[in-house]
Residue, then its C-alpha position, 0 to 999 in steps of 0.5 A: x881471092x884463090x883463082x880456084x874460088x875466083x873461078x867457082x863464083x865465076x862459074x855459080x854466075x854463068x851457070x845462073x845466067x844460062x838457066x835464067x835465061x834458058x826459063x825465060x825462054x821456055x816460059x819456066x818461071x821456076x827454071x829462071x828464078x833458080x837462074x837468078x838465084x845461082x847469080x845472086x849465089x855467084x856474087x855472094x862468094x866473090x863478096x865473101x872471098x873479096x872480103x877475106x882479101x881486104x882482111x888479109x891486106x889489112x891484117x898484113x899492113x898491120x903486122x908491116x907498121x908493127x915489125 
């Protein structure tokens, strides 16, 4: 995972968390159902970006046992 990524998601999940709990305590339920979903949004890019650095790691083991 790129730092640059690493902080993207980092980000999208803080950001989610803020604003949930920003609708939370305002009574939006709008405001805190977007929240929720930017964390759901941050987690799935850290998922999507550690899935590419297992499959470099596989693909480099690979090349490893094959050269």
């Amino acid at each position: 995972m790129s730092i640059e990524d690493k902080i993207k998601a980092t980000a999208k999940s803080v950001e989610g968390k803020i604003e949930a709990a920003a609708g939370e305590l305002t009574g939006d339920t709008q405001m805190k159902v977007e929240g929720q979903a930017k964390q759901v949004e941050g987690a799935a890019m850290k998922t999507a970006e550690d899935l590419k650095d297992k499959a470099k790691g596989v693909l480099d083991s690979i090349k490893e046992k094959i050269g």
